[in-house]
PDB file with SEQRES, HELIX, SHEET and CRYST1 records, atoms N, CA, C and O in Angstrom:
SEQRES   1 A   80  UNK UNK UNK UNK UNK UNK UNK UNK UNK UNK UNK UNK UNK          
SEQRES   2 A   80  UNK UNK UNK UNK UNK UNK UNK UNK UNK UNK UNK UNK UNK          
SEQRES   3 A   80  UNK UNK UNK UNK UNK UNK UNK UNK UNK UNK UNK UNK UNK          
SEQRES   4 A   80  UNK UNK UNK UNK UNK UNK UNK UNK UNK UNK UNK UNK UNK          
SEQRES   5 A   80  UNK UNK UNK UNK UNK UNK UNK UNK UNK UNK UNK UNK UNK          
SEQRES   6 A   80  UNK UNK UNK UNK UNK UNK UNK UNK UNK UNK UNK UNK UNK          
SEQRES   7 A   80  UNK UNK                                                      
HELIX    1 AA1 UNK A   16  UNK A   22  1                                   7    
HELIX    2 AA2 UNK A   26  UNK A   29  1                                   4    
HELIX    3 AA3 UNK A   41  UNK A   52  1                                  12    
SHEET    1 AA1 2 UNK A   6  UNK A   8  0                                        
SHEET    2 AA1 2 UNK A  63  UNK A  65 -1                                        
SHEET    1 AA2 2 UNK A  59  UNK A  61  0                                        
SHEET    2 AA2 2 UNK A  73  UNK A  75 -1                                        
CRYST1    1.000    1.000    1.000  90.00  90.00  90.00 P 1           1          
ATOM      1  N   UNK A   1       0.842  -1.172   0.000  1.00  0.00           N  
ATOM      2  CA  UNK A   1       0.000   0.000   0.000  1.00  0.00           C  
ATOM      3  C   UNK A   1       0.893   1.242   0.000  1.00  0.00           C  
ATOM      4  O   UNK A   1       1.720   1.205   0.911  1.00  0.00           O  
ATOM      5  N   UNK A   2       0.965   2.571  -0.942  1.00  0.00           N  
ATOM      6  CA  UNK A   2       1.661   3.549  -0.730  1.00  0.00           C  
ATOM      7  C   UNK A   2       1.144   4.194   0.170  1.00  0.00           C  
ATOM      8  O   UNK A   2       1.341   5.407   0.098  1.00  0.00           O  
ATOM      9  N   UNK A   3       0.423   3.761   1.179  1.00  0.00           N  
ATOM     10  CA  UNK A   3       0.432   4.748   2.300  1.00  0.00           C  
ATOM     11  C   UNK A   3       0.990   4.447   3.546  1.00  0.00           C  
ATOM     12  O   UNK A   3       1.230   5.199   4.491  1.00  0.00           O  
ATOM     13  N   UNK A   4       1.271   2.497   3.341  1.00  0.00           N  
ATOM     14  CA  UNK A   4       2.687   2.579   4.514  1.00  0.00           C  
ATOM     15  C   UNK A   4       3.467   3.034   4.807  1.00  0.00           C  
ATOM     16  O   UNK A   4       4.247   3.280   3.887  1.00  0.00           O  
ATOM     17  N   UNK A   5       3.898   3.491   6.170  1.00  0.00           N  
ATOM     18  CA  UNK A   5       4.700   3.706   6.421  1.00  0.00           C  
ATOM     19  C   UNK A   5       6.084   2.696   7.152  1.00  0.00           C  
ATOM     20  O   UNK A   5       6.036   2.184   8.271  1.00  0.00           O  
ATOM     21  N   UNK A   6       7.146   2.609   6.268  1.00  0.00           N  
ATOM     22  CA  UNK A   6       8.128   1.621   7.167  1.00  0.00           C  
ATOM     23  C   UNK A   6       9.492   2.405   7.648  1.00  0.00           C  
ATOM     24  O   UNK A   6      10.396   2.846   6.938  1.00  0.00           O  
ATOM     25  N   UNK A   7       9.388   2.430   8.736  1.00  0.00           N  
ATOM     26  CA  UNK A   7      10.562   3.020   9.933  1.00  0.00           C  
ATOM     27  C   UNK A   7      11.375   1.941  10.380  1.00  0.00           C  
ATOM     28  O   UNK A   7      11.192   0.776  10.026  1.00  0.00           O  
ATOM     29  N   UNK A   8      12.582   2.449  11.421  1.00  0.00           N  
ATOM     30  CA  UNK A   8      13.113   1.868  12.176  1.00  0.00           C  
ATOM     31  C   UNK A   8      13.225   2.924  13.811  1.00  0.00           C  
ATOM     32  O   UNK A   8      13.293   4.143  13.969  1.00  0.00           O  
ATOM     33  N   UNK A   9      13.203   1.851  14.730  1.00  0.00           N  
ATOM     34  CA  UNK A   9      13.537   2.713  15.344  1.00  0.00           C  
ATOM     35  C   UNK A   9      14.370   2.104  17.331  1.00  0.00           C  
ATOM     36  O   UNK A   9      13.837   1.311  18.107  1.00  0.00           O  
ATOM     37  N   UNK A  10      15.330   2.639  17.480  1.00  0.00           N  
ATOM     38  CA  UNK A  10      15.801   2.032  18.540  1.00  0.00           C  
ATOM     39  C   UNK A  10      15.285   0.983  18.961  1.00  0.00           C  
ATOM     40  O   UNK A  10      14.056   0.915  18.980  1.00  0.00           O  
ATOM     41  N   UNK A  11      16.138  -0.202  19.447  1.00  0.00           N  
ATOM     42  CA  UNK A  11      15.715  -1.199  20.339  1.00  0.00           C  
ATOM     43  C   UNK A  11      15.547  -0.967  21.943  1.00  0.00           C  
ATOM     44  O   UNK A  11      16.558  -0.534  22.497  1.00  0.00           O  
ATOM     45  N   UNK A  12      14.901  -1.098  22.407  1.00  0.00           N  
ATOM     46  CA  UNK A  12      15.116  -1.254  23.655  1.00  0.00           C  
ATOM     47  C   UNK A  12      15.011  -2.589  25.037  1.00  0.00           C  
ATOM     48  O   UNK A  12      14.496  -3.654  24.698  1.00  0.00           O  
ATOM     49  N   UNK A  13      15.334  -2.497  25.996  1.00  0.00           N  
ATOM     50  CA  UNK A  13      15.335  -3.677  27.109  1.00  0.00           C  
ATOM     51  C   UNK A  13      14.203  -4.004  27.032  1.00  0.00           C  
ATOM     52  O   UNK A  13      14.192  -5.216  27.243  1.00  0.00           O  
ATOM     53  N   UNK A  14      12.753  -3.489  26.771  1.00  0.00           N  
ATOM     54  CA  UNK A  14      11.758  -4.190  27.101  1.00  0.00           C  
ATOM     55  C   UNK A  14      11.137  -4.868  25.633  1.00  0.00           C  
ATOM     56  O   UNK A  14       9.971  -5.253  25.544  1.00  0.00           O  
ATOM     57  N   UNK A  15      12.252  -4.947  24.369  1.00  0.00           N  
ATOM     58  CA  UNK A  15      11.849  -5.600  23.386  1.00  0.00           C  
ATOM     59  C   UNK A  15      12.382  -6.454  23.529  1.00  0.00           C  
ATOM     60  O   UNK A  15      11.903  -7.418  22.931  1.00  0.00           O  
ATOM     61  N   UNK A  16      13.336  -6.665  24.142  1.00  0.00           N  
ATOM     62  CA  UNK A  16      13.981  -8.576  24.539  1.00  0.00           C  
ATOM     63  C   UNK A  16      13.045  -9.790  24.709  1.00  0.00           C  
ATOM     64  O   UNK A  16      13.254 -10.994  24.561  1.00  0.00           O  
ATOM     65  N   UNK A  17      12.013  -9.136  25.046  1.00  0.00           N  
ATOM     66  CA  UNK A  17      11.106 -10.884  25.058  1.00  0.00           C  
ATOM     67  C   UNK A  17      10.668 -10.807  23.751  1.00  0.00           C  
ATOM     68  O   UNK A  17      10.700 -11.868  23.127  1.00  0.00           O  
ATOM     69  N   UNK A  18      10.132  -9.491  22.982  1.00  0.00           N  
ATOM     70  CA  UNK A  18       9.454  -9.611  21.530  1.00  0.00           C  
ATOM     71  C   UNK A  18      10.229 -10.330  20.733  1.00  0.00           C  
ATOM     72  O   UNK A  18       9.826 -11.040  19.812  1.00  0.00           O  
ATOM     73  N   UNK A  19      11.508 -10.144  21.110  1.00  0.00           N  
ATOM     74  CA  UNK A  19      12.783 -10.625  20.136  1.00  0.00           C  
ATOM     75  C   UNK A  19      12.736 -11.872  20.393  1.00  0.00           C  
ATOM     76  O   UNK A  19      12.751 -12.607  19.406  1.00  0.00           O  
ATOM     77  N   UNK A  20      12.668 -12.489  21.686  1.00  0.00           N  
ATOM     78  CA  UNK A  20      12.792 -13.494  21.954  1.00  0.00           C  
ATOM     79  C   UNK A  20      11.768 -14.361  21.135  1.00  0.00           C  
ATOM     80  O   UNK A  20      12.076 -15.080  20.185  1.00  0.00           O  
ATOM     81  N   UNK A  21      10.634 -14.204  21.591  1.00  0.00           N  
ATOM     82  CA  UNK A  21       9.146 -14.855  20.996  1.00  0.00           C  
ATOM     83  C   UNK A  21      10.091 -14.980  19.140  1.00  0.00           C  
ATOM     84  O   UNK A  21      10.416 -16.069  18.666  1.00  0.00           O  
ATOM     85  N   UNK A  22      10.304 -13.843  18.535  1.00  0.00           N  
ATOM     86  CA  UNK A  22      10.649 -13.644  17.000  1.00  0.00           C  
ATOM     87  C   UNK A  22      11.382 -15.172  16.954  1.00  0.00           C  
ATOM     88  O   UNK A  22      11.137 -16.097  16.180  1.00  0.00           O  
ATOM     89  N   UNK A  23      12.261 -15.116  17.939  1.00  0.00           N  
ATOM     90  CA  UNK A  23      13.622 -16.038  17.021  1.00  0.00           C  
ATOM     91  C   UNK A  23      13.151 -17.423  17.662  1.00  0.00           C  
ATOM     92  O   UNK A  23      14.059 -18.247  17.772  1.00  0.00           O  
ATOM     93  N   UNK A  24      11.831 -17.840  18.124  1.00  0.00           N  
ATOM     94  CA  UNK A  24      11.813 -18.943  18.646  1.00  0.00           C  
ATOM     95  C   UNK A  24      10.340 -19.308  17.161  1.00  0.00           C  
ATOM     96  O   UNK A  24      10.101 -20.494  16.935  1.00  0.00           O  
ATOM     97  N   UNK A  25       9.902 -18.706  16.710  1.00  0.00           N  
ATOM     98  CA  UNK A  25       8.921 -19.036  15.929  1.00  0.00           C  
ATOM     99  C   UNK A  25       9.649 -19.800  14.716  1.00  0.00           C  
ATOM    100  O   UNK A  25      10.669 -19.405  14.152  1.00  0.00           O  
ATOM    101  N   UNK A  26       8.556 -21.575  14.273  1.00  0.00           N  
ATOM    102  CA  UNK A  26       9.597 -21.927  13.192  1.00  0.00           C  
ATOM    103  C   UNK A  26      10.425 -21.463  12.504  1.00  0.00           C  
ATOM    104  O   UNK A  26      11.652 -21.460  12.399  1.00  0.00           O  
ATOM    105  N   UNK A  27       9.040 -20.809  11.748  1.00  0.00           N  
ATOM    106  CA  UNK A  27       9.936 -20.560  10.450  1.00  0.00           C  
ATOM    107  C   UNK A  27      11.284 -19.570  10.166  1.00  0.00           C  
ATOM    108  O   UNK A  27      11.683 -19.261   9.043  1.00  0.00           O  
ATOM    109  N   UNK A  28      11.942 -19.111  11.557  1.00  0.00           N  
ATOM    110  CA  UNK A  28      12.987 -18.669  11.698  1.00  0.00           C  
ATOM    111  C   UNK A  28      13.983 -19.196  12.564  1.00  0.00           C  
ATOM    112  O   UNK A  28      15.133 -18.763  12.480  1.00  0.00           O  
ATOM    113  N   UNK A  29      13.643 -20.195  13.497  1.00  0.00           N  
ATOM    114  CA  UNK A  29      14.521 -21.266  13.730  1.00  0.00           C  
ATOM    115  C   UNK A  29      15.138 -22.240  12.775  1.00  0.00           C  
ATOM    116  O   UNK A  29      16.184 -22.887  12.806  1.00  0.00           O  
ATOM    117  N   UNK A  30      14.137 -22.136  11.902  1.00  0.00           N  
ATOM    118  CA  UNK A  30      14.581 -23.163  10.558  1.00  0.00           C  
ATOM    119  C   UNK A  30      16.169 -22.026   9.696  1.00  0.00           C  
ATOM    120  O   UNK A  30      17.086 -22.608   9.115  1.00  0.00           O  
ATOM    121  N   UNK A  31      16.144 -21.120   9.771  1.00  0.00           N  
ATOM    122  CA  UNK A  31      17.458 -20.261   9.354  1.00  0.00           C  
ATOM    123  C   UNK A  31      18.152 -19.934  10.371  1.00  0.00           C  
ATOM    124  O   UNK A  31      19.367 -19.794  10.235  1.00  0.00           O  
ATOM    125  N   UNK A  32      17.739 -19.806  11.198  1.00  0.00           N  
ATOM    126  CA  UNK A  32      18.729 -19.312  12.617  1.00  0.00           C  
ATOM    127  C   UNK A  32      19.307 -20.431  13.595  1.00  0.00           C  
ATOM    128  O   UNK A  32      19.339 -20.331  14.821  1.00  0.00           O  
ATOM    129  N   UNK A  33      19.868 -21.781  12.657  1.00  0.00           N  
ATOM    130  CA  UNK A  33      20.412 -22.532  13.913  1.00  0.00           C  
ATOM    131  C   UNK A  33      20.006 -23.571  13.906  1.00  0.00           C  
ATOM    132  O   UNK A  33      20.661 -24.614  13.913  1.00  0.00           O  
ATOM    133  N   UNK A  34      18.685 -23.424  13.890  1.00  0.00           N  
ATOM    134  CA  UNK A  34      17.483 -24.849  13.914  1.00  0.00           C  
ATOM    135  C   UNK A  34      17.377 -25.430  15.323  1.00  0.00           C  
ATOM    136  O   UNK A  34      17.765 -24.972  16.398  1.00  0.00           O  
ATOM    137  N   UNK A  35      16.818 -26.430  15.056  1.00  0.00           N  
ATOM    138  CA  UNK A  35      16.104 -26.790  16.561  1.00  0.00           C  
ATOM    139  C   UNK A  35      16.741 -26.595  17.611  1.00  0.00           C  
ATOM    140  O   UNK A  35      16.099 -26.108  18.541  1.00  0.00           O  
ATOM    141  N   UNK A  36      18.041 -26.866  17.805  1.00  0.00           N  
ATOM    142  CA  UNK A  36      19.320 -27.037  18.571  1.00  0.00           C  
ATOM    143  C   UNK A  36      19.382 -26.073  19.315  1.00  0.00           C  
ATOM    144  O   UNK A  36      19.647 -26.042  20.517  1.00  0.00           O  
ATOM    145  N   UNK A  37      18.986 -24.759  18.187  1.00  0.00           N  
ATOM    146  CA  UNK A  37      20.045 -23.484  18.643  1.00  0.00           C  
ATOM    147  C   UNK A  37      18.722 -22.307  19.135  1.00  0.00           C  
ATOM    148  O   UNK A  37      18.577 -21.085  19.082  1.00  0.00           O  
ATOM    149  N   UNK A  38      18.139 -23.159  19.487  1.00  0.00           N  
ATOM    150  CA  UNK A  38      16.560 -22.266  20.115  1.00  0.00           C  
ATOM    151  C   UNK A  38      17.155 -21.336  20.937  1.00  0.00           C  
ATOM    152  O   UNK A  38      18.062 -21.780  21.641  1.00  0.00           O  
ATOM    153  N   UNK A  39      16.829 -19.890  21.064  1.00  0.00           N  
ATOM    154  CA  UNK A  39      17.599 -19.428  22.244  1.00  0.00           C  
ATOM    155  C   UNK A  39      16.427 -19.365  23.797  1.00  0.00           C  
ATOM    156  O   UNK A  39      15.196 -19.347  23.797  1.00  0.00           O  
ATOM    157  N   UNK A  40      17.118 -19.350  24.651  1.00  0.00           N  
ATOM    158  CA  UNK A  40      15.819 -18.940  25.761  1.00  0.00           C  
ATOM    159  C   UNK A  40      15.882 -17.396  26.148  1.00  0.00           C  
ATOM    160  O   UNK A  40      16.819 -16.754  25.673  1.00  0.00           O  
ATOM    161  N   UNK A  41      15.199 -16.910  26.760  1.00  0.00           N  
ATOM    162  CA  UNK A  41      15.370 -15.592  26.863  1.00  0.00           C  
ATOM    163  C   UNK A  41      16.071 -15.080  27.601  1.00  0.00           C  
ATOM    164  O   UNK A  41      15.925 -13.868  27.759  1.00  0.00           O  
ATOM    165  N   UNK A  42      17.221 -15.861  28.427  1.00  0.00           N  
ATOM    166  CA  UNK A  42      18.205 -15.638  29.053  1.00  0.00           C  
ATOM    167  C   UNK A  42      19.055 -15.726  28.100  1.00  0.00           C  
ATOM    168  O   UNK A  42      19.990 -14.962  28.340  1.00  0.00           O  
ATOM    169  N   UNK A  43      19.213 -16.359  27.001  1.00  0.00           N  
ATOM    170  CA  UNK A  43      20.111 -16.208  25.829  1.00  0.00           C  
ATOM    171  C   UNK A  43      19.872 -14.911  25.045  1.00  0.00           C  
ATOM    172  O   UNK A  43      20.853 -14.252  24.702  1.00  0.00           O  
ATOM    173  N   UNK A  44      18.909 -14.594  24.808  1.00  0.00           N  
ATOM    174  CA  UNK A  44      18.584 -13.055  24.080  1.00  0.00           C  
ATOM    175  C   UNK A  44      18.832 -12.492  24.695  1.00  0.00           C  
ATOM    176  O   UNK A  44      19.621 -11.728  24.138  1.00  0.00           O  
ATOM    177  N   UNK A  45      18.663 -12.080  26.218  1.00  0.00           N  
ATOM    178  CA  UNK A  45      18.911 -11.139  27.038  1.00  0.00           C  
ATOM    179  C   UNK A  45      20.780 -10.658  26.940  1.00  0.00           C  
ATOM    180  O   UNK A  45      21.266  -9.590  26.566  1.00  0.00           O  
ATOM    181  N   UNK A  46      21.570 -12.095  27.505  1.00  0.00           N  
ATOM    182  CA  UNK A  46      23.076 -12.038  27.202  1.00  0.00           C  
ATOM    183  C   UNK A  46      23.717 -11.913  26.205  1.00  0.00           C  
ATOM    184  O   UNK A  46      24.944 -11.975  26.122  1.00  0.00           O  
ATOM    185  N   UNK A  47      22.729 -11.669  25.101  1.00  0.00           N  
ATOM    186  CA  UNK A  47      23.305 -11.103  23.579  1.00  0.00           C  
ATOM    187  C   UNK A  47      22.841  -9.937  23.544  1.00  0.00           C  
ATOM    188  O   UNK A  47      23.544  -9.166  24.197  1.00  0.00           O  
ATOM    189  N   UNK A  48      22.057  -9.512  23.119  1.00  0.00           N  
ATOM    190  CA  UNK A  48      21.515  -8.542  22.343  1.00  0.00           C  
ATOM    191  C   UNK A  48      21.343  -7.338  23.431  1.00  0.00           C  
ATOM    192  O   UNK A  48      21.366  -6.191  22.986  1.00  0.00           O  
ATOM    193  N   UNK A  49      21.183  -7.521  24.732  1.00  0.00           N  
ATOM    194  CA  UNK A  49      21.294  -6.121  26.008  1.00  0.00           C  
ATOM    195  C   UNK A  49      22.550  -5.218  26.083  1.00  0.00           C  
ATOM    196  O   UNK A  49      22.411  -4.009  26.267  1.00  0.00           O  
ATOM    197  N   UNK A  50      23.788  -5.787  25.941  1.00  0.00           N  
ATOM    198  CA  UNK A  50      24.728  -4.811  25.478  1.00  0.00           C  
ATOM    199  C   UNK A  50      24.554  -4.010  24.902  1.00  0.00           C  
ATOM    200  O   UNK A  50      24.630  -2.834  25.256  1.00  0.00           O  
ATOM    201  N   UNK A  51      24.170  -4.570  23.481  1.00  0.00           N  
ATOM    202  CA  UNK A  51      23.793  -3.171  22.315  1.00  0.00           C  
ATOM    203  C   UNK A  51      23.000  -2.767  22.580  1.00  0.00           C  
ATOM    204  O   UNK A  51      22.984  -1.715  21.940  1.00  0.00           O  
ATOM    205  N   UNK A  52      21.474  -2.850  23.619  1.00  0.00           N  
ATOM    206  CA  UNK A  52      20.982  -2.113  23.764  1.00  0.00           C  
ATOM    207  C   UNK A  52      21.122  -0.709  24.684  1.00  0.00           C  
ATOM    208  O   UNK A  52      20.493   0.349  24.650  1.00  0.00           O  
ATOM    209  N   UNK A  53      22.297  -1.210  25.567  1.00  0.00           N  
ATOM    210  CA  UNK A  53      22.782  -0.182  26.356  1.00  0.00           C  
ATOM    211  C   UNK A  53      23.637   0.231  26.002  1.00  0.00           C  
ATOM    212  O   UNK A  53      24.236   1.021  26.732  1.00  0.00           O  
ATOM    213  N   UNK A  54      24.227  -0.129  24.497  1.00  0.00           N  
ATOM    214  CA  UNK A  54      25.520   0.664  23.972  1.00  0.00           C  
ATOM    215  C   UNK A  54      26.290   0.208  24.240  1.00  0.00           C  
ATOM    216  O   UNK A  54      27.284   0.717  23.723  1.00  0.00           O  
ATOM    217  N   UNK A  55      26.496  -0.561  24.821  1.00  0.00           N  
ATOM    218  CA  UNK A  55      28.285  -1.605  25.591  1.00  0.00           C  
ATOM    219  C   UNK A  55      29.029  -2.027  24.504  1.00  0.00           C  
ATOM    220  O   UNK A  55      30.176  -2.431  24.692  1.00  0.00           O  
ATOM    221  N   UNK A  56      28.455  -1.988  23.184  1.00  0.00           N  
ATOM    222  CA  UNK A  56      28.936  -2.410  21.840  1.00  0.00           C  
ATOM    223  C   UNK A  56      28.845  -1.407  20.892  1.00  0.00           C  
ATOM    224  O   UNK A  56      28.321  -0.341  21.216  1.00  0.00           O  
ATOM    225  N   UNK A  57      29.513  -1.673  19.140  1.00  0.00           N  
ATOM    226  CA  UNK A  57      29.551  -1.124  18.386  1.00  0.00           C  
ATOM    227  C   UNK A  57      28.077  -1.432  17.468  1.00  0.00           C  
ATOM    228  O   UNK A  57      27.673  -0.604  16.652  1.00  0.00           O  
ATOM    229  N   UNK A  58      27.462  -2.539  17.691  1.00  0.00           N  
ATOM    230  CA  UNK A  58      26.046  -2.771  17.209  1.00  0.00           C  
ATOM    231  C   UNK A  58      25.053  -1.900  17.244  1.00  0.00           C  
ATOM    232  O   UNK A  58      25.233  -1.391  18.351  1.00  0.00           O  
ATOM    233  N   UNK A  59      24.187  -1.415  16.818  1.00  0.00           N  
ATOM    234  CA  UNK A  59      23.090  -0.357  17.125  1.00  0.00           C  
ATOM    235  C   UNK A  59      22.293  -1.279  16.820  1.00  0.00           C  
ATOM    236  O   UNK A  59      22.371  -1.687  15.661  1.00  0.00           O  
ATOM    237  N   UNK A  60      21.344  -1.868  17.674  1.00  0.00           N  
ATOM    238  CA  UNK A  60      20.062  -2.536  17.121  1.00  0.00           C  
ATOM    239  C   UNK A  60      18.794  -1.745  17.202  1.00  0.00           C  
ATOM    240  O   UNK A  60      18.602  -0.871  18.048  1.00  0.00           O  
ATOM    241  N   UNK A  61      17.625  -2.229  15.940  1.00  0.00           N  
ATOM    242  CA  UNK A  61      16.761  -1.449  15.889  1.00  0.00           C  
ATOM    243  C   UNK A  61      15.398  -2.465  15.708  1.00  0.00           C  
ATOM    244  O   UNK A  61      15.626  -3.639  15.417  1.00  0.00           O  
ATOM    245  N   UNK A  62      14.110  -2.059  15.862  1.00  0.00           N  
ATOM    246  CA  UNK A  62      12.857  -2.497  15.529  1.00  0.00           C  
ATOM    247  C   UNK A  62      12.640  -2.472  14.241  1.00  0.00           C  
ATOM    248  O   UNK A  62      13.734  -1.921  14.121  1.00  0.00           O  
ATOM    249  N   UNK A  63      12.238  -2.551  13.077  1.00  0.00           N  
ATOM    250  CA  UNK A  63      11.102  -2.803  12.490  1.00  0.00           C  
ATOM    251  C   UNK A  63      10.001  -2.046  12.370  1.00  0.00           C  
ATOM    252  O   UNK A  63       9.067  -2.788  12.674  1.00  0.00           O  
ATOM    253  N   UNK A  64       9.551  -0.889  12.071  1.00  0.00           N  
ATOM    254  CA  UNK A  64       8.293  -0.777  12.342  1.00  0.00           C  
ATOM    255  C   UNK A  64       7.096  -0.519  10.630  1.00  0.00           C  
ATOM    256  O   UNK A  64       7.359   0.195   9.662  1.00  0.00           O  
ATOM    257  N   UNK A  65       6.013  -1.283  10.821  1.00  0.00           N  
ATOM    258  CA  UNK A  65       5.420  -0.976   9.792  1.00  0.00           C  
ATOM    259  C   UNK A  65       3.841  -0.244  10.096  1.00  0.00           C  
ATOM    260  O   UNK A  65       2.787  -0.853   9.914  1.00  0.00           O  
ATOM    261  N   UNK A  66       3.924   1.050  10.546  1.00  0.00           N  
ATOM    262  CA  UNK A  66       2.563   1.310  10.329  1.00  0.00           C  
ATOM    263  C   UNK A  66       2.656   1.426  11.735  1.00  0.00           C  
ATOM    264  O   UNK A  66       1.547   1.240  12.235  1.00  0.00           O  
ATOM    265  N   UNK A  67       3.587   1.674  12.625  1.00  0.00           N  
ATOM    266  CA  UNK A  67       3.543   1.858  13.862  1.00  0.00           C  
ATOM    267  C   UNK A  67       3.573   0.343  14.602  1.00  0.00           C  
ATOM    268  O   UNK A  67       3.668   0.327  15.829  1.00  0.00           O  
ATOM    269  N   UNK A  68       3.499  -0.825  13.923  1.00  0.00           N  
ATOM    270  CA  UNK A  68       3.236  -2.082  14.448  1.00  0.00           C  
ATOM    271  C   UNK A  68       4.947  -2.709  13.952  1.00  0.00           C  
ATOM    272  O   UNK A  68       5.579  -2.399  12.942  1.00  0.00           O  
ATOM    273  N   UNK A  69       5.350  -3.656  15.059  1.00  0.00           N  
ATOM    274  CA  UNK A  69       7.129  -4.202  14.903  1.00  0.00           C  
ATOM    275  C   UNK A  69       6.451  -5.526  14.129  1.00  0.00           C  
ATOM    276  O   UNK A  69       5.495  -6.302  14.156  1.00  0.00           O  
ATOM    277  N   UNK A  70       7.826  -5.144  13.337  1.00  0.00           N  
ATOM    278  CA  UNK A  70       7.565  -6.407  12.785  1.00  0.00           C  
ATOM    279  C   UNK A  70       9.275  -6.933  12.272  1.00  0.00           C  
ATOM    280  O   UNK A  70       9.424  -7.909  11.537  1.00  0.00           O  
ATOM    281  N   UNK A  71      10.194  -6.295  12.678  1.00  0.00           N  
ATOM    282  CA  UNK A  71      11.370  -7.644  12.402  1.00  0.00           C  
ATOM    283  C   UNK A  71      12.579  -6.760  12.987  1.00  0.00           C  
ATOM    284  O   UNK A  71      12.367  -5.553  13.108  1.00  0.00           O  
ATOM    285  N   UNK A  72      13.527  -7.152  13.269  1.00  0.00           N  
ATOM    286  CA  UNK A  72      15.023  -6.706  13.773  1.00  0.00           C  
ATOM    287  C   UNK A  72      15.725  -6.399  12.690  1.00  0.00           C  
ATOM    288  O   UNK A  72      15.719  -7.023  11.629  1.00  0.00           O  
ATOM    289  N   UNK A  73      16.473  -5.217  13.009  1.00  0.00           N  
ATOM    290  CA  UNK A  73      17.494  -4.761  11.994  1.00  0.00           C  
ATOM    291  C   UNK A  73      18.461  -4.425  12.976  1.00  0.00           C  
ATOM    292  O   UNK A  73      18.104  -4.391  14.154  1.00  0.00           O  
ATOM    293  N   UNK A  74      20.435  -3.998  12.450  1.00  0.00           N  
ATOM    294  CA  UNK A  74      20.932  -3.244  12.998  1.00  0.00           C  
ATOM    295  C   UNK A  74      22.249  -2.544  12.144  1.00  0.00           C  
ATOM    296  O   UNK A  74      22.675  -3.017  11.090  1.00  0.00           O  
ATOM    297  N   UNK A  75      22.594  -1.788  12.557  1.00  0.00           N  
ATOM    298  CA  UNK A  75      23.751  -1.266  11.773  1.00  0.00           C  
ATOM    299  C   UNK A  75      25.254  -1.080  12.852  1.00  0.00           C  
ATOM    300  O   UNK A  75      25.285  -0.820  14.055  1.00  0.00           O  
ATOM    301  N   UNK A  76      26.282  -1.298  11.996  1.00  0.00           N  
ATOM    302  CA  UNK A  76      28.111  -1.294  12.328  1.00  0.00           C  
ATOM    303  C   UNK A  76      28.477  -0.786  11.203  1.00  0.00           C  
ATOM    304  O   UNK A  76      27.992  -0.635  10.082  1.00  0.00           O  
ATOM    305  N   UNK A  77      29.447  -0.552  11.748  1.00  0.00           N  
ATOM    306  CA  UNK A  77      30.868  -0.245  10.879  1.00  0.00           C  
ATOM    307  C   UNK A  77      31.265  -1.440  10.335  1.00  0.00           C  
ATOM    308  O   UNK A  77      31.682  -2.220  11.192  1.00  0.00           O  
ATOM    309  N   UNK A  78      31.282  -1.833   9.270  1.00  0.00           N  
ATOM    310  CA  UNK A  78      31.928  -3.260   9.074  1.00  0.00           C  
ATOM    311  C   UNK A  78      33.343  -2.978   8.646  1.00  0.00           C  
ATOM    312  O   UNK A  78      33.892  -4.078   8.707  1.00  0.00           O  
ATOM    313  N   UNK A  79      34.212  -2.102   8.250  1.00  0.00           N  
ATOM    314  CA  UNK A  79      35.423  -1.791   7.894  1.00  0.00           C  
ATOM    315  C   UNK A  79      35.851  -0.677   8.577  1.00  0.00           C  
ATOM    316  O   UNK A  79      35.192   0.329   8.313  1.00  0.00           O  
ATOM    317  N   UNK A  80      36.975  -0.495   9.578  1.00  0.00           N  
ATOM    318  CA  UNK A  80      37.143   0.563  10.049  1.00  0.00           C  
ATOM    319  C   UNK A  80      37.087   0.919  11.412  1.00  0.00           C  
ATOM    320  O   UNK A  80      37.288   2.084  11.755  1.00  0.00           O  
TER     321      UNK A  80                                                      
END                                                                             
C-alpha cells in the first residue's frame, strides 16, 4: 500500500522478550540454527542487552510498519 509507512527505530530492554518470541517461531529457527540453537530468553537477554545499552559497536533497531514491529534490523561499521 503507498500509504505505509516503514521506519526503524531504537531497540530497547523491554523488546527482549518480543525478540525473543521472534527467534523462537519456526519458520525462523529453521534459518537461525534450527532446533538445537533455540535461544531462551536468558540467551537473548546475554546477547543482544549490550547493544541495547551501547556496551557495543552494534546499534540494534525495531522494524516498524505502520507503527506495528515487525522484524530486527541493525547497523556497524563493518570496515574501520
Amino acid at each position: 500500500n503507498s500509504n505505509d509507512s516503514v521506519t526503524l527505530r531504537l531497540m530497547t530492554e523491554h523488546d527482549l522478550a518480543m525478540l525473543y518470541e521472534w527467534l523462537n517461531r519456526s519458520h525462523i529457527v529453521e534459518w537461525w540454527g534450527g532446533e538445537e540453537a533455540r535461544p531462551t530468553l536468558a540467551d537473548v537477554q546475554e546477547q543482544y542487552l549490550p547493544s541495547v545499552l551501547a556496551q557495543e559497536s552494534v546499534t540494534p533497531y525495531i522494524a516498524m510498519l505502520n507503527g506495528e514491529p515487525i522484524g530486527y534490523a541493525q547497523s556497524y561499521v563493518a570496515l574501520g
